[in-house]
MIBA-80629 format. One record per residue: residue number from 1; x, y, z of N, C-alpha, C in turn. Coordinates in steps of 0.05 Angstrom, whole numbers. Example, Ala and Ser with C-alpha at 12.3 -4.5 7.8 and 13.67 -1.06 7.14 Angstrom:
residues 2
1:264:-114:156:246:-90:156:264:-66:156
2:257:-45:142:273:-21:143:258:1:157
end
This chain:
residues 216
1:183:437:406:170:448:383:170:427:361
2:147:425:350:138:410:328:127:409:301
3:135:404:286:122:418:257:102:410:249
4:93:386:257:65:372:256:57:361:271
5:34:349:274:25:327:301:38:298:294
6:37:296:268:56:264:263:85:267:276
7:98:289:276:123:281:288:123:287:321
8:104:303:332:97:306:360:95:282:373
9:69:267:351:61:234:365:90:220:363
10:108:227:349:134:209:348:153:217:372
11:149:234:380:166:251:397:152:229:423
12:125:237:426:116:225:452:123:201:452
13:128:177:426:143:152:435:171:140:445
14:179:181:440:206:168:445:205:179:483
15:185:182:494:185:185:521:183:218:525
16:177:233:508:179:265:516:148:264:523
17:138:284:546:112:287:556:102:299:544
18:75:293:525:59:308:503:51:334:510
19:58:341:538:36:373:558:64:389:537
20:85:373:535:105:400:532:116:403:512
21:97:395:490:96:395:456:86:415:453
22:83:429:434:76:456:412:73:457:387
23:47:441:378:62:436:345:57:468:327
24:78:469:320:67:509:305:81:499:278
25:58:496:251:76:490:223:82:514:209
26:101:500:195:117:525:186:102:547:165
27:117:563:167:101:585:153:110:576:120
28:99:604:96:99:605:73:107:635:64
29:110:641:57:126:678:51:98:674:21
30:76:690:36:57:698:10:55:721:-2
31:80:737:11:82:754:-23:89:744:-44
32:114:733:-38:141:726:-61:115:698:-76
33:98:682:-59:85:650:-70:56:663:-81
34:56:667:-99:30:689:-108:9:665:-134
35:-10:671:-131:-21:658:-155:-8:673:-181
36:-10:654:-203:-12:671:-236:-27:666:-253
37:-40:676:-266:-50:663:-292:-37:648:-313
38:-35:628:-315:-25:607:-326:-37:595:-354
39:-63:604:-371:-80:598:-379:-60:596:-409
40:-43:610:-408:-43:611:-443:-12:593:-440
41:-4:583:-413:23:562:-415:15:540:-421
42:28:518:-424:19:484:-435:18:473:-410
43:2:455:-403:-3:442:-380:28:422:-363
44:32:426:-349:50:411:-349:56:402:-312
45:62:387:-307:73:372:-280:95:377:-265
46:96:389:-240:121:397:-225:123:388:-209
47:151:371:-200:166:357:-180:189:382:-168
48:184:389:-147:211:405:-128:221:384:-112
49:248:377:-108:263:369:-85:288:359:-105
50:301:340:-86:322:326:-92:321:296:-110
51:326:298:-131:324:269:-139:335:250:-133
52:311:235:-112:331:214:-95:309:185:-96
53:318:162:-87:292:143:-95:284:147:-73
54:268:162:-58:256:162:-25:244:185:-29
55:250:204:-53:220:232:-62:204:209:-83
56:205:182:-92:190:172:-104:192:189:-130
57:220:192:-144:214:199:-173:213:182:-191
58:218:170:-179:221:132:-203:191:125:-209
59:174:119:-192:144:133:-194:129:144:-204
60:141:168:-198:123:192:-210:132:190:-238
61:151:185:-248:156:182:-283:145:159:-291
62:146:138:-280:124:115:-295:96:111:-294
63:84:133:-264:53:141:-267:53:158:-288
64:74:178:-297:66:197:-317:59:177:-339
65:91:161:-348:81:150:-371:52:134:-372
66:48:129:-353:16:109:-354:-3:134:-371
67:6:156:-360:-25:179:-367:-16:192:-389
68:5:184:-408:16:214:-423:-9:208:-440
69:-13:185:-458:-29:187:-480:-55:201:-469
70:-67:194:-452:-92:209:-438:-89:239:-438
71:-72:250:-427:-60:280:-428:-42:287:-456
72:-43:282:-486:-18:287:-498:-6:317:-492
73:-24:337:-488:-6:363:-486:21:364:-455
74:-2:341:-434:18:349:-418:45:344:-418
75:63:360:-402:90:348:-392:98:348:-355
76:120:343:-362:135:332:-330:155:345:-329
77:169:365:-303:185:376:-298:200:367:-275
78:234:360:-278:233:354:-244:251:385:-246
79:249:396:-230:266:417:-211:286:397:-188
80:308:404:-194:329:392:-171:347:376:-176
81:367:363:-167:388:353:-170:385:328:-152
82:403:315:-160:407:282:-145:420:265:-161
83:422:235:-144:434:211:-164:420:195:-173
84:392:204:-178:383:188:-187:368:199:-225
85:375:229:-219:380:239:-252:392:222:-266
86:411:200:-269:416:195:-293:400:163:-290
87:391:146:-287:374:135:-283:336:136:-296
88:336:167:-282:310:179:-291:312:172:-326
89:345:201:-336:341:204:-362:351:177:-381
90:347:153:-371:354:131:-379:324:120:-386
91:313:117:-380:279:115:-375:277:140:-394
92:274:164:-393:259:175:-406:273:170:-437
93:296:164:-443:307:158:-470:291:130:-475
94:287:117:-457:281:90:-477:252:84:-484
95:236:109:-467:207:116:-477:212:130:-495
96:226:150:-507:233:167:-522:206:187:-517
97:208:194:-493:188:226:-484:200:247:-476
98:233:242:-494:244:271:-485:230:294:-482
99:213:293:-515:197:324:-513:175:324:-491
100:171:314:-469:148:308:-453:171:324:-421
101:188:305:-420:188:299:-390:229:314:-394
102:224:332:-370:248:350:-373:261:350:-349
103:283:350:-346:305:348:-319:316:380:-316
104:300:389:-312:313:410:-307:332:429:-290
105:340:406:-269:365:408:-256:352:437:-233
106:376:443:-215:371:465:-193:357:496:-208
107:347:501:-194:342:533:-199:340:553:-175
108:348:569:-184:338:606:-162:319:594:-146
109:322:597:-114:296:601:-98:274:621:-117
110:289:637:-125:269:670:-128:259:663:-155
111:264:640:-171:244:626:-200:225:610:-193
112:228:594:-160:209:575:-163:186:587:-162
113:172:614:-149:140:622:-150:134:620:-178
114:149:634:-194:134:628:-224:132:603:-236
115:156:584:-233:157:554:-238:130:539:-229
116:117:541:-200:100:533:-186:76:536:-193
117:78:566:-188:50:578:-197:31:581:-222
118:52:566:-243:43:563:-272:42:537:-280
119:46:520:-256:36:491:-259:12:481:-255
120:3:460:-269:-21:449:-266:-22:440:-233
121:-3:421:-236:0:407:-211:26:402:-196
122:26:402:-171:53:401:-163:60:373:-144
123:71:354:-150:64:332:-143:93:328:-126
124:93:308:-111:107:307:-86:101:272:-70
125:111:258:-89:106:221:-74:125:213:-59
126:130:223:-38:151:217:-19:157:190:-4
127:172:179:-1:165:161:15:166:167:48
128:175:192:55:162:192:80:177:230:79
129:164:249:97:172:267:102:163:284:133
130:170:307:137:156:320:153:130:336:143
131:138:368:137:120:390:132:129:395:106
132:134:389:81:149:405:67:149:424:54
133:159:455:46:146:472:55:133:475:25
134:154:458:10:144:464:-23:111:466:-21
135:101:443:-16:72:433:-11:54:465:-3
136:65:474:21:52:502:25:54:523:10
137:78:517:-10:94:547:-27:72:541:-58
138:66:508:-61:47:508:-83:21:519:-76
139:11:514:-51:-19:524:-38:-17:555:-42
140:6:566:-39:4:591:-33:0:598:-67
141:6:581:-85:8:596:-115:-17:591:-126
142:-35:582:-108:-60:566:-121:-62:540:-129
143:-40:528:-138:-33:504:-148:-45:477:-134
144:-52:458:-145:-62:438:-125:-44:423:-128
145:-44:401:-108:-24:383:-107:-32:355:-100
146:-10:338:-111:-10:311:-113:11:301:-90
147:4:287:-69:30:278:-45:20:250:-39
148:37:248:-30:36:214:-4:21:207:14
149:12:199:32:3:201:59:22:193:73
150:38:207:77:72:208:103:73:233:110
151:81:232:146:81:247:155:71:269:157
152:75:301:161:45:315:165:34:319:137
153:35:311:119:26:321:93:-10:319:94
154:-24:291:113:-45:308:105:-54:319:126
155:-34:332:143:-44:360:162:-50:379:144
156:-41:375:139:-36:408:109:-51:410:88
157:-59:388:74:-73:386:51:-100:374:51
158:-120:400:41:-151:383:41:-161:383:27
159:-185:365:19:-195:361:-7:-202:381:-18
160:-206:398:-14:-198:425:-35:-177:438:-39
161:-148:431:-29:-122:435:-48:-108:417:-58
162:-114:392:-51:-99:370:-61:-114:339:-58
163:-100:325:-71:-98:294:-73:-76:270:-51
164:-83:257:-36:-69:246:-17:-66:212:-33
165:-43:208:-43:-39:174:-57:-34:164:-37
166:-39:145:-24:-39:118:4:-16:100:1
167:-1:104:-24:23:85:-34:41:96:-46
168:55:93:-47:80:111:-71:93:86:-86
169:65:84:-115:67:65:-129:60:77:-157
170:73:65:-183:58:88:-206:28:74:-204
171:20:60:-206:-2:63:-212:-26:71:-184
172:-17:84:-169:-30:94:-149:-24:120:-159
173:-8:130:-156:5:154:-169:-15:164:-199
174:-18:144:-216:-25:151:-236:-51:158:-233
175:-61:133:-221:-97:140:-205:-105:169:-198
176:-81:185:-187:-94:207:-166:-87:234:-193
177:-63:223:-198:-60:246:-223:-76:249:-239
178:-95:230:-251:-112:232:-265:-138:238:-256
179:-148:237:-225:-167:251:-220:-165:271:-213
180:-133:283:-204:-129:321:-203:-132:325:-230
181:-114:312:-245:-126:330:-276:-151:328:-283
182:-176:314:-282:-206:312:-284:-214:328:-271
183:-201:350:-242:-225:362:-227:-226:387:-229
184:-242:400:-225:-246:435:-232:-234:446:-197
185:-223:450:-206:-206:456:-180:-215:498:-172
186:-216:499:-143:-222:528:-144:-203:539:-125
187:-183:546:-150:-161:564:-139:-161:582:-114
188:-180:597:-113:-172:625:-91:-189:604:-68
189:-199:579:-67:-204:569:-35:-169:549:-38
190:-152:545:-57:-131:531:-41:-119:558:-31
191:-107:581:-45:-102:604:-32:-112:612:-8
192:-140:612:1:-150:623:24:-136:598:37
193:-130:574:40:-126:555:52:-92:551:62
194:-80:565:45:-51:570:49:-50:592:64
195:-63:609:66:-61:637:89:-58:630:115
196:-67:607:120:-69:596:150:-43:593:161
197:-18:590:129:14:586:141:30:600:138
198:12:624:145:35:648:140:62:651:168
199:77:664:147:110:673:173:96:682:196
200:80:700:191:70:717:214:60:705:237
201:46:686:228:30:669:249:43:646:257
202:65:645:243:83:622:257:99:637:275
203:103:660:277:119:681:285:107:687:314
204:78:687:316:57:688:332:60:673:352
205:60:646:339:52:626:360:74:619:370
206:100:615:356:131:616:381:137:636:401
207:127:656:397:129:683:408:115:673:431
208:88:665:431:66:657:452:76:632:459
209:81:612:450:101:583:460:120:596:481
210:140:621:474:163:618:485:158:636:511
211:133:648:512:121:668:530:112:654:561
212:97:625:537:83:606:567:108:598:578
213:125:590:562:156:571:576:162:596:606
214:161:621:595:183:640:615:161:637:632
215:128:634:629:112:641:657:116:621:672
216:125:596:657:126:572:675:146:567:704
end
């Protein structure tokens, strides 16, 4: 079992026979990941994971600073913990964009739909990953997103829910953030587009995976 075709094709190098792969990606729980109207909140930028230098946050805060004057209302949120928070808020003191760019440390699984779903954009410059599910939990809130091109990310993401950066560099970074913020984005096709990863149908196809295994 495989969560994408990028790690399937990895699997097949390490000598496993591609007939007896299954790639089934993970699902998204689309009750709890709901769109919101967001219209009357301030625009602002969301990072989910761990702050580590390998989610590319070092990056994503110096592409911001490239775009703040272009954007002044927007801001920057990271969600999550790591060692590389105090580093970050070292940089953001000596830009002095405290009021911009906020560390907002861990939160509730059961906060992030509203966190997400009231973001402009939910950005994600990894330097390498699998499926992650944030990426689908933003699709599922409507939200478009900003990622890498590593690993299955652009299984998952198409030019109508997101932006794919080819480098995890700020000023690649900055490039793509600035043409998600330029584009009229249409919400209910990234939603219809996240339905594809629902529990159920991941639920589906192991059920049917584990069905062919017993006929075998």
């Amino acid at each position: 079992l495989s969560v994408s075709q990028d790690l399937a094709n990895k699997m097949v190098g390490m000598g496993i026979n591609k007939d007896k792969i299954h790639v089934i990606y993970n699902g998204v729980n689309l009750e709890k990941f709901i769109p919101k109207n967001s219209a009357h909140i301030p625009p602002y930028l969301v990072f989910v994971g761990n702050l580590k230098q390998d989610k590319g946050v070092v990056e994503l805060l110096y592409a911001f600073i490239k775009i703040q004057h272009q954007f002044p209302d927007l801001q920057l949120k990271y969600i999550g913990s790591g060692n590389m928070a105090p580093h970050l808020q070292t940089i953001i003191n000596k830009h002095q964009i405290q009021d911009k760019v906020k560390l907002e440390g861990v939160k509730p699984h059961d906060q992030l739909p509203n966190i997400i779903a009231n973001a402009t954009l939910l950005v994600l410059p990894s330097y390498n990953e699998g499926v992650p599910n944030v990426v689908l939990e933003a699709m599922a809130c409507a939200t478009p997103v900003v990622a890498t091109n590593v690993g299955g990310i652009p299984e998952v993401i198409t030019a109508e829910t997101g932006i794919i950066a080819n480098e995890v560099s700020a000023s690649c970074i900055s490039q793509c953030l600035t043409q998600a913020l330029e584009k009229k984005w249409n919400h209910q096709a990234i939603r219809n587009h996240a339905e594809s990863f629902s529990w159920t149908k991941n639920t589906e196809e192991l059920a049917r995976m584990l069905h062919l295994k017993d006929n075998n």
